[in-house]
PAVEXMAR-884969 format. One line per 8 residues: number of its first residue (from 1); their letters; for each residue x, y, z negated of N, C-alpha, C. Coordinates in steps of 0.02 Angstrom, whole numbers, plus 50000, padded with zeros to 5 digits. Layout:
<nodes>
NUM = a = X/Y/Z/X/Y/Z/X/Y/Z; ... .
</nodes>
This chain:
<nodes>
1 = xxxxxxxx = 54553/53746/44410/54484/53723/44409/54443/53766/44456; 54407/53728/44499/54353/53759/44537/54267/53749/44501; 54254/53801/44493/54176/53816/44475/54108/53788/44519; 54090/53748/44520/54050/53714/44557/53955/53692/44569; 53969/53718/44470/53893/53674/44458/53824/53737/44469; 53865/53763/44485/53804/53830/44505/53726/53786/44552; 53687/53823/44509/53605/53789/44547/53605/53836/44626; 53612/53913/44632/53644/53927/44678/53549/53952/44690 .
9 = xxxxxxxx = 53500/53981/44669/53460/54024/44665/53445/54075/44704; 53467/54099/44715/53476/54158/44759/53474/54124/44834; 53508/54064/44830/53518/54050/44893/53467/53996/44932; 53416/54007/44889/53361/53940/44926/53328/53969/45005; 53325/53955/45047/53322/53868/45014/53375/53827/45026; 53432/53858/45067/53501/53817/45096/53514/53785/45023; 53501/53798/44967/53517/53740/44903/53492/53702/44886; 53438/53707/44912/53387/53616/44919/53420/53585/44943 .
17 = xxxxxxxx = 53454/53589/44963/53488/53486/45004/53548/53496/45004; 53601/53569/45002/53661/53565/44979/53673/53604/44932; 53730/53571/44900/53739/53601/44850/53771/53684/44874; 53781/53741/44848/53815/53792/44878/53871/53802/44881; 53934/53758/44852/53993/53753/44868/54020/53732/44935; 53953/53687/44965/53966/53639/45030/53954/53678/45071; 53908/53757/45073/53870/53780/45129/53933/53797/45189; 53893/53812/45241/53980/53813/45287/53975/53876/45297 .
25 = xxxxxxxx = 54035/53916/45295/54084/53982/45314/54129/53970/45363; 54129/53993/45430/54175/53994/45474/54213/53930/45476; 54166/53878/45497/54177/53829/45507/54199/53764/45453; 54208/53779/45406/54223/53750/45337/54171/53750/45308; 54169/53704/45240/54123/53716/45167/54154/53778/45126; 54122/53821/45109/54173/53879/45038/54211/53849/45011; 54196/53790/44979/54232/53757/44926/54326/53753/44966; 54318/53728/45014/54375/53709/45054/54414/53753/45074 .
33 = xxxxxxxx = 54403/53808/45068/54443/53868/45081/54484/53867/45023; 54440/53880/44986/54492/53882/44914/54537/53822/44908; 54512/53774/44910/54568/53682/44908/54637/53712/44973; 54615/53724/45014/54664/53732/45053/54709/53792/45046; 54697/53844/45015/54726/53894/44991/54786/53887/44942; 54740/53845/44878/54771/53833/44816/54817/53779/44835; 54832/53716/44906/54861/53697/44898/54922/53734/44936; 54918/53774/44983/54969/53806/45017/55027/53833/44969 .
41 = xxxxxxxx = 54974/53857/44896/55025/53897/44834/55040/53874/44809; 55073/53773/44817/55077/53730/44776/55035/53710/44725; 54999/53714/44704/54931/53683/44673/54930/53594/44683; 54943/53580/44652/54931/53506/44668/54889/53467/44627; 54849/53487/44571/54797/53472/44544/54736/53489/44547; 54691/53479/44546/54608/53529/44536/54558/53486/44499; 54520/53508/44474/54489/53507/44414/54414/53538/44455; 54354/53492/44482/54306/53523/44497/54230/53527/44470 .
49 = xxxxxxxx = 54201/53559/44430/54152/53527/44408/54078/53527/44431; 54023/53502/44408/53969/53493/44464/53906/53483/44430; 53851/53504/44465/53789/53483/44446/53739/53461/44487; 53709/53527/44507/53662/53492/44549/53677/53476/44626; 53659/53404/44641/53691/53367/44711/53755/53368/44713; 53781/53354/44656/53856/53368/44641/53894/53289/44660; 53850/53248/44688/53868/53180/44723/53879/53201/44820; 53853/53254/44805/53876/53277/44881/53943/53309/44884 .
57 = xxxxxxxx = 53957/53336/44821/54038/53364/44843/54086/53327/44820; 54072/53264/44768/54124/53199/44781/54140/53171/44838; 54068/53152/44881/54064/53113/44938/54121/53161/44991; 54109/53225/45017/54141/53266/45077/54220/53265/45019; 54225/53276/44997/54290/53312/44957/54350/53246/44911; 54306/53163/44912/54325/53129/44887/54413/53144/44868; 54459/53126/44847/54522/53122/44802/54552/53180/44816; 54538/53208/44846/54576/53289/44881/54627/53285/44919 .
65 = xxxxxxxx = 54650/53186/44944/54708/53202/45005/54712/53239/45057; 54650/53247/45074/54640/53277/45146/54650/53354/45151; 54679/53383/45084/54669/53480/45070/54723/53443/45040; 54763/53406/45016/54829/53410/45003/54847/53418/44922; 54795/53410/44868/54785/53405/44794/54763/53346/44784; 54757/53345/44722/54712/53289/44702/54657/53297/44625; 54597/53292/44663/54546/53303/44632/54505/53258/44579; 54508/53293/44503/54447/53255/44479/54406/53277/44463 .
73 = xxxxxxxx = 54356/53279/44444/54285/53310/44443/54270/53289/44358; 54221/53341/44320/54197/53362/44289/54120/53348/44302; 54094/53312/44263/53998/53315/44294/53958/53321/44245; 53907/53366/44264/53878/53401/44198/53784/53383/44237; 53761/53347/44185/53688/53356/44165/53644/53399/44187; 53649/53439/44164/53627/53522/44214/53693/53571/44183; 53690/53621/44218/53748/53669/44227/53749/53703/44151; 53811/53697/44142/53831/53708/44082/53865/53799/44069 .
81 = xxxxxxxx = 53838/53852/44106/53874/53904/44136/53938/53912/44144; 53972/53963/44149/54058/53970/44163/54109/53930/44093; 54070/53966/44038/54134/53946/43992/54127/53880/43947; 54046/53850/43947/54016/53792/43935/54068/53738/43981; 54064/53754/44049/54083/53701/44104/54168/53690/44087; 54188/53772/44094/54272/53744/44062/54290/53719/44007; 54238/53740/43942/54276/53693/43886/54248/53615/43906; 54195/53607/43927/54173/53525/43947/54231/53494/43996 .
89 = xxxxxxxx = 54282/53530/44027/54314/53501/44074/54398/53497/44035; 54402/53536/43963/54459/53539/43943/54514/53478/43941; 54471/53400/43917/54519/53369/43928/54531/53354/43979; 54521/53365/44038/54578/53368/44103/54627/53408/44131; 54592/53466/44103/54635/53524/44095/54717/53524/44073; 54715/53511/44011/54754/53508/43968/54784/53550/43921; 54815/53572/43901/54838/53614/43837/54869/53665/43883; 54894/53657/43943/54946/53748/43933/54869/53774/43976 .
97 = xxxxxxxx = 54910/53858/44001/54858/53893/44035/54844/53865/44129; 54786/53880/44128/54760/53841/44183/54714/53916/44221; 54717/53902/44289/54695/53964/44345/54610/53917/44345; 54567/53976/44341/54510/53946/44377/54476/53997/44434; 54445/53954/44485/54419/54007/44533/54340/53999/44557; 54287/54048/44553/54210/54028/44552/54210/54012/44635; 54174/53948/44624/54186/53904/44715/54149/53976/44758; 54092/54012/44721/54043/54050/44784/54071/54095/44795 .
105 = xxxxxxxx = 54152/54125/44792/54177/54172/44821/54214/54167/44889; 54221/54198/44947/54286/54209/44985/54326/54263/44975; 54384/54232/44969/54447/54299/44991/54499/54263/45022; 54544/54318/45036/54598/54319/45054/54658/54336/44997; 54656/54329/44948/54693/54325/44883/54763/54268/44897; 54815/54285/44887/54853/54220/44906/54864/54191/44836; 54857/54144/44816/54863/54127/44745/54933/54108/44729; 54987/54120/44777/55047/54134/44747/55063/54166/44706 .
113 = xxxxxxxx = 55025/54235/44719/55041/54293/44707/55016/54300/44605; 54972/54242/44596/54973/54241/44509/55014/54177/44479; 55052/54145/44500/55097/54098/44492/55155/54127/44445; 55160/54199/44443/55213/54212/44382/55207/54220/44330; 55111/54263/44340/55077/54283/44292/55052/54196/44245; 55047/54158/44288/55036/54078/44251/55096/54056/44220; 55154/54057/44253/55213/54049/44226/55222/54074/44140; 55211/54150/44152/55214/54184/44083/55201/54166/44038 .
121 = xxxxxxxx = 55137/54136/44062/55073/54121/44001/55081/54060/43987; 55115/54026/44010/55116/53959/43986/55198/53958/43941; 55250/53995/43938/55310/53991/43924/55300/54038/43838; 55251/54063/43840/55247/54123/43769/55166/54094/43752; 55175/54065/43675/55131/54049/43637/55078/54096/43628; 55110/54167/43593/55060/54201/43584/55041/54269/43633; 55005/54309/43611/54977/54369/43704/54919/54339/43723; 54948/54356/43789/54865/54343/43823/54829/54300/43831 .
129 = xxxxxxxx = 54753/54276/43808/54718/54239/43790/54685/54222/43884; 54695/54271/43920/54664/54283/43981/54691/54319/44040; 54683/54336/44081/54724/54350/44152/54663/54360/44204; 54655/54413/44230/54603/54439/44269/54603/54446/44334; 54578/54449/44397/54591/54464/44459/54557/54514/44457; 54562/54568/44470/54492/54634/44477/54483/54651/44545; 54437/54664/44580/54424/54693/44611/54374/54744/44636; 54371/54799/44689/54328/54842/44709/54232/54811/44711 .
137 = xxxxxxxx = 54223/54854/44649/54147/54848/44659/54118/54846/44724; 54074/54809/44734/54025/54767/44803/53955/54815/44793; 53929/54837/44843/53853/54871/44832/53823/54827/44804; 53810/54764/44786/53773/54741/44753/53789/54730/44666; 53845/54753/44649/53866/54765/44579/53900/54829/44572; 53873/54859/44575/53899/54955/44568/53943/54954/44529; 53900/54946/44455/53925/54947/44405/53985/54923/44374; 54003/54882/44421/54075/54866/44406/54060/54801/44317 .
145 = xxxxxxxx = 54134/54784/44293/54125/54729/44235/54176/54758/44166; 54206/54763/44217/54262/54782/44162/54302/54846/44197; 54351/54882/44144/54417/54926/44132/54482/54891/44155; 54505/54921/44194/54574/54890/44199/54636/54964/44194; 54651/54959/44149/54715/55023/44126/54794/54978/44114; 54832/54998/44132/54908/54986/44127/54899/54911/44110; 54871/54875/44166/54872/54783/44158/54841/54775/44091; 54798/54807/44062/54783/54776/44033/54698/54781/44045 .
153 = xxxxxxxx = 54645/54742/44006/54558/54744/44030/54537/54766/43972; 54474/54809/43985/54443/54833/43923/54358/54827/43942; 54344/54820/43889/54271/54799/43910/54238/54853/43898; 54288/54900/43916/54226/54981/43905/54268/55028/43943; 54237/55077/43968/54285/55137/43980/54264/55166/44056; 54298/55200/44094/54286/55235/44152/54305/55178/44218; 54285/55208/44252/54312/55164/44332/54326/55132/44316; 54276/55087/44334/54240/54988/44296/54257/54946/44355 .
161 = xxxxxxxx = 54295/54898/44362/54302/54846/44429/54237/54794/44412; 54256/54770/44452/54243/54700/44445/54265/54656/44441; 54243/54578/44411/54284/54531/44391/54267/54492/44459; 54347/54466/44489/54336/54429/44562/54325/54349/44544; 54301/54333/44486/54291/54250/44499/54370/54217/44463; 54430/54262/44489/54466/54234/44498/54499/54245/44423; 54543/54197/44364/54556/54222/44318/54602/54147/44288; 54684/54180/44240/54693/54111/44193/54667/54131/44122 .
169 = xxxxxxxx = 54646/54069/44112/54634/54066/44041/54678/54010/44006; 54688/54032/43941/54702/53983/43870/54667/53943/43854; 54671/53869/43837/54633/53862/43811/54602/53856/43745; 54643/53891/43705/54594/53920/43647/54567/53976/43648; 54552/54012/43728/54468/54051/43736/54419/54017/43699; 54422/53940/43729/54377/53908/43725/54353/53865/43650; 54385/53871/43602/54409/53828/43551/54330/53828/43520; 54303/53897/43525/54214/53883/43493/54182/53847/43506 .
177 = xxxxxxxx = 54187/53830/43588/54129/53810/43639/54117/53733/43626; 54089/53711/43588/54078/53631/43596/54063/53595/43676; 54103/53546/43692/54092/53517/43743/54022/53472/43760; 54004/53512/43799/53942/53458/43827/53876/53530/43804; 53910/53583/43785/53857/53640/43770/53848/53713/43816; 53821/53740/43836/53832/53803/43862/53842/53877/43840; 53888/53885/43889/53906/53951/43829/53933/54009/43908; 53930/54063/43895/53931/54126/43960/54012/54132/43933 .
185 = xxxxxxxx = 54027/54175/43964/54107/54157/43979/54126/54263/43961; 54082/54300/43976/54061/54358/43968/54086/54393/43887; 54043/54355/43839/54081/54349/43783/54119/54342/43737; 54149/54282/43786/54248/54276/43735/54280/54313/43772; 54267/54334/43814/54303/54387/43831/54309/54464/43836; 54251/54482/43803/54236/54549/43766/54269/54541/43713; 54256/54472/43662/54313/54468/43618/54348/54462/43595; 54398/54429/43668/54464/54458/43668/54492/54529/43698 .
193 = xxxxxxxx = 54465/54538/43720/54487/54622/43758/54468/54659/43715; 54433/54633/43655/54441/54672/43611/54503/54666/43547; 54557/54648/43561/54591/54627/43534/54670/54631/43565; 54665/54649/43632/54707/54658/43690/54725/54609/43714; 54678/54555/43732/54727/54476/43731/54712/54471/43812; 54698/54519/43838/54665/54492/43911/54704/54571/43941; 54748/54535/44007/54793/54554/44047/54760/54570/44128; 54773/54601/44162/54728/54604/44219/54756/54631/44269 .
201 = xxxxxxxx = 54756/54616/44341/54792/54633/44406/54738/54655/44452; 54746/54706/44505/54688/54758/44545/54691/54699/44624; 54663/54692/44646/54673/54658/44708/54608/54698/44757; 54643/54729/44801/54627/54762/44843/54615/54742/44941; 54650/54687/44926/54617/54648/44999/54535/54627/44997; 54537/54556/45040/54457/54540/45066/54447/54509/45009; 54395/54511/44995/54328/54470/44955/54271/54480/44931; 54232/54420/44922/54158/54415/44952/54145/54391/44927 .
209 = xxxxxxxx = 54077/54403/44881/54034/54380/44824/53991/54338/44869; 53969/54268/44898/53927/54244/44933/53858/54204/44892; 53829/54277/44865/53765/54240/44830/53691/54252/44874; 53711/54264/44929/53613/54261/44961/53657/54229/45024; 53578/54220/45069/53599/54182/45133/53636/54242/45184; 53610/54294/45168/53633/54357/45202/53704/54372/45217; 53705/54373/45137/53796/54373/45151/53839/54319/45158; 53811/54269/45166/53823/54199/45205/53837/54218/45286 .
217 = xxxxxxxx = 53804/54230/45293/53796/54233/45376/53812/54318/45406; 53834/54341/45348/53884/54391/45389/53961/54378/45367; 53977/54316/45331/54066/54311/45298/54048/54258/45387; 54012/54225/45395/54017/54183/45447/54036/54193/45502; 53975/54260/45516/54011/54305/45590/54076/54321/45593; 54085/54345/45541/54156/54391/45520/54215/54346/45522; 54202/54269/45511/54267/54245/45521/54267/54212/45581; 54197/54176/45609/54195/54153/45676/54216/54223/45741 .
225 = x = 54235/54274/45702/54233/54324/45749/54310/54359/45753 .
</nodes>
């Protein structure tokens, strides 16, 4: 599942007339980096969900032949936040564990590389409720999100990463969240890591939080360059 329905705030006014999944990065929409990524790692499904001008990323992105998946979309009223939007999208989802990735990031992450960690999680009932990508705090989040000690995440402790967007979940994270309601995604997962149910990997290559126009237009240089 790709994360989509973001109002995208930070980024006005380029979010008045597109949505911010569409904005272009080195010649692409964001969104499409990731479609084309996830399908290179065999991915052949996606799950996208949407809000505002979210008829603009049906229209460019229609069935997903053209990135080599196949896409259905999720459409939400107004934005339902992270863990609101995934339980609203569960029945497409389906019952085993499922990768999701927040559309406003770039990296260079190869998503092969959590294909065993999905494997796992879908072959053993009980464990990890969750699966983390971490990476190196960004000057604009010092503070880091979470603990990451011997693979596993703690929602407290010393040398704090950050959470890259990128993560599988169960879906009975979600089993509280009534569909069609909003709910932060922040919290089932404090309370599972409080519990040890959330597993976590360091990723130390590129990536890029793209929430102002700023850092828009320096991932732009940087790849047109």
């Amino acid at each position: 599942m790709i994360l989509a329905a973001g109002r995208g705030e930070r980024m006005r006014p380029l979010t008045d007339h597109t949505p911010k999944p569409l904005l272009m990065a080195g010649g692409k929409p964001l969104i499409v980096w990731h479609l084309e990524k996830l399908a290179d790692a065999g991915f052949s499904s996606v799950v996208i969900n949407h809000a505002h001008l979210g008829e603009q990323i049906e229209a460019v992105l229609g069935s997903g032949s053209a990135f080599g998946v196949r896409i259905r979309y999720s459409h939400e009223v107004q934005a339902l936040e992270t863990a609101g939007g995934i339980a609203n999208a569960l029945h497409l989802l389906g019952d085993a564990p499922f990768l999701v990735v927040n559309a406003d990031i770039w990296t260079d992450y190869d998503f092969r590389h959590i294909l065993p960690r999905l494997g796992a999680m879908c072959s053993h009932r009980a464990g990890c409720l969750a699966h983390l990508v971490m990476v190196d705090n960004p000057p604009q989040h010092s503070r880091g999100d979470f603990a990451l000690s011997a693979n596993t995440v703690h929602s407290d402790g010393n040398a704090l990463l950050t959470f890259s967007g990128i993560g599988i979940y169960r879906p009975a994270l979600f089993a509280g969240v009534a569909p069609g309601s909003q709910a932060r995604l922040a919290p089932l997962l404090r309370w599972a890591m409080q519990r040890e149910q959330v597993s976590g990997e360091y990723y130390a290559g590129c990536w890029r939080d793209i929430g102002t126009p700023q850092r828009l237009s320096e991932l732009n240089a940087e790849l047109l360059g």
